[in-house]
N, C-alpha and C positions, 0 to 999 in steps of 0.2 A: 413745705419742706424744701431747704435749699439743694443743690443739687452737689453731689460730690466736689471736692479738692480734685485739682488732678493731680499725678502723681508725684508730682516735684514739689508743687503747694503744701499737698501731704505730708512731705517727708521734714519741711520747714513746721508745718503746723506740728507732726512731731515732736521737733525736736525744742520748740518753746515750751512744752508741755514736761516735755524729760528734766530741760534746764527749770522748773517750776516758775513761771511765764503765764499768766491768762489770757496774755494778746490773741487776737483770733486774725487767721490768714483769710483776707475775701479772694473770692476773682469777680473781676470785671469781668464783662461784655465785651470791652476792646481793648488791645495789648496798651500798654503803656510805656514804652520802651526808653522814652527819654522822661527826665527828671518833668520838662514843659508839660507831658502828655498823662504822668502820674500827677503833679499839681492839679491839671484840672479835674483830674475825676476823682480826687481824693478832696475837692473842695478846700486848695489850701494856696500858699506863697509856695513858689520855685523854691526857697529856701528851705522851706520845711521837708524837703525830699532826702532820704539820705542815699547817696549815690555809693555804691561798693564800686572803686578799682581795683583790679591788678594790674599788680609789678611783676617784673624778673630779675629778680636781683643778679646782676650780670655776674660778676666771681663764683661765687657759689650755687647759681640756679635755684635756690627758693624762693617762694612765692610770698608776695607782700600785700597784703591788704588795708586800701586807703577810703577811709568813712569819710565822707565830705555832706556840704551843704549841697544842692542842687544847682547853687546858683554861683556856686567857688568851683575853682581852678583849682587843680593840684599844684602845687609846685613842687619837681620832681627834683630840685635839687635840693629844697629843703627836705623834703621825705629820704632821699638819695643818705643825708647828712645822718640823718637820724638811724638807718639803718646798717652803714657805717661802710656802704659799698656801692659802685653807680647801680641804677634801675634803669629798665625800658619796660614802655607796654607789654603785655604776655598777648601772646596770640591767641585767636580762639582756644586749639587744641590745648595750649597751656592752662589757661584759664577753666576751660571744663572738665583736664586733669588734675586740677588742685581745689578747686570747690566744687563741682559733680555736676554743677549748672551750667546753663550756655548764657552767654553775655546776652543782656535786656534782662535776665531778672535776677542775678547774682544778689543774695540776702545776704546780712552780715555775720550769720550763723551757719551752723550745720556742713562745713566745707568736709569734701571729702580727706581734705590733708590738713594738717595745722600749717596757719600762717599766722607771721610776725603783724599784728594789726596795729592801725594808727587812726585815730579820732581826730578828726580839727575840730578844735577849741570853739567854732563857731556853731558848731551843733548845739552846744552845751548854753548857748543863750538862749536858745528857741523853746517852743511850748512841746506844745503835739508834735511828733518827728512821723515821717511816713517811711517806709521802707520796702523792695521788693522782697518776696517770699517765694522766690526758686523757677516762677514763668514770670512769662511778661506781660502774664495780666492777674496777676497777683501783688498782693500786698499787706502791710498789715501797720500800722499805729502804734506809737511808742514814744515812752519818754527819754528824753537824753540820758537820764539815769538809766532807766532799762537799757538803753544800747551800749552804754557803758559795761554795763552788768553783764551780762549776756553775751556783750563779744571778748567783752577781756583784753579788748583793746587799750594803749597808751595815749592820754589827749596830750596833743602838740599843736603846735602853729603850723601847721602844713599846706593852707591855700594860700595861691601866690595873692599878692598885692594887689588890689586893685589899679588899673590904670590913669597913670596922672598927665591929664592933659597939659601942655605946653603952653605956656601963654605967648601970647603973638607979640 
């Protein structure tokens, strides 16, 4: 018998259950906090990680949520464009006032406030998607369709460009 969710895992394995979801939340043995340290113990590509940020949407003070690849950059002026006013990072306190979680395992569901969400288009190539599930040593497996589904989020081109070397 496996041993309890803890209770933020809980409350994510919830609430894919409520949204009718079969995904199951594990916890690992040791935290995972970056997308690097979830790739390996998820047996998979940096890319395959789905990283949840928040924003602050600076005018208005609502919270923004950016799905990304593990291995993409945001880019904050494209997301900035999209949500039609400047962003900065939210700070812890903002962050675990607007989805109930503490940064390291921020899931793409279950947030205690509604946010404006954004999917980069580079999820949606991938196979298996991994995702945090509310601790930082949780997680759970999903397909770009399910994270689609499920978060109700809009796909866009929101990772910045990859860097282009100069030729000498």
């Amino acid at each position: 018998m496996s041993a309890p969710l803890s209770a933020s895992a809980q409350r994510v394995q919830d609430e894919l259950r409520r949204l009718g979801f079969a995904n199951t939340v594990i916890e690992l043995a040791v935290p995972v906090r970056t997308a690097a340290d979830a790739a390996r113990e998820a047996g998979c590509e940096v890319a395959q990680i789905v990283k949840s940020l928040v924003f602050r949407a600076q005018a208005s003070g609502r919270g923004v949520l950016a799905l990304a690849s593990g291995g993409n950059r945001v880019d904050e002026a494209k997301l900035a464009a999209l949500v039609g006013e400047p962003i900065g990072r939210a700070d812890p306190a903002f962050v675990r006032d607007h989805t109930g979680f503490a940064i390291g395992g921020i899931p793409p569901i279950g947030h205690a406030r509604p946010m404006a969400t954004w999917i980069d288009d580079h999820l949606l190539t991938l196979g298996t998607l991994w995702a945090a599930a509310g601790h930082p040593n949780s997680l759970f497996a999903l397909t770009p369709d399910e994270l689609c589904r499920m978060s109700g989020g809009t796909v866009a081109r929101i990772a910045a460009e990859p860097a282009r070397s100069e030729p000498a």
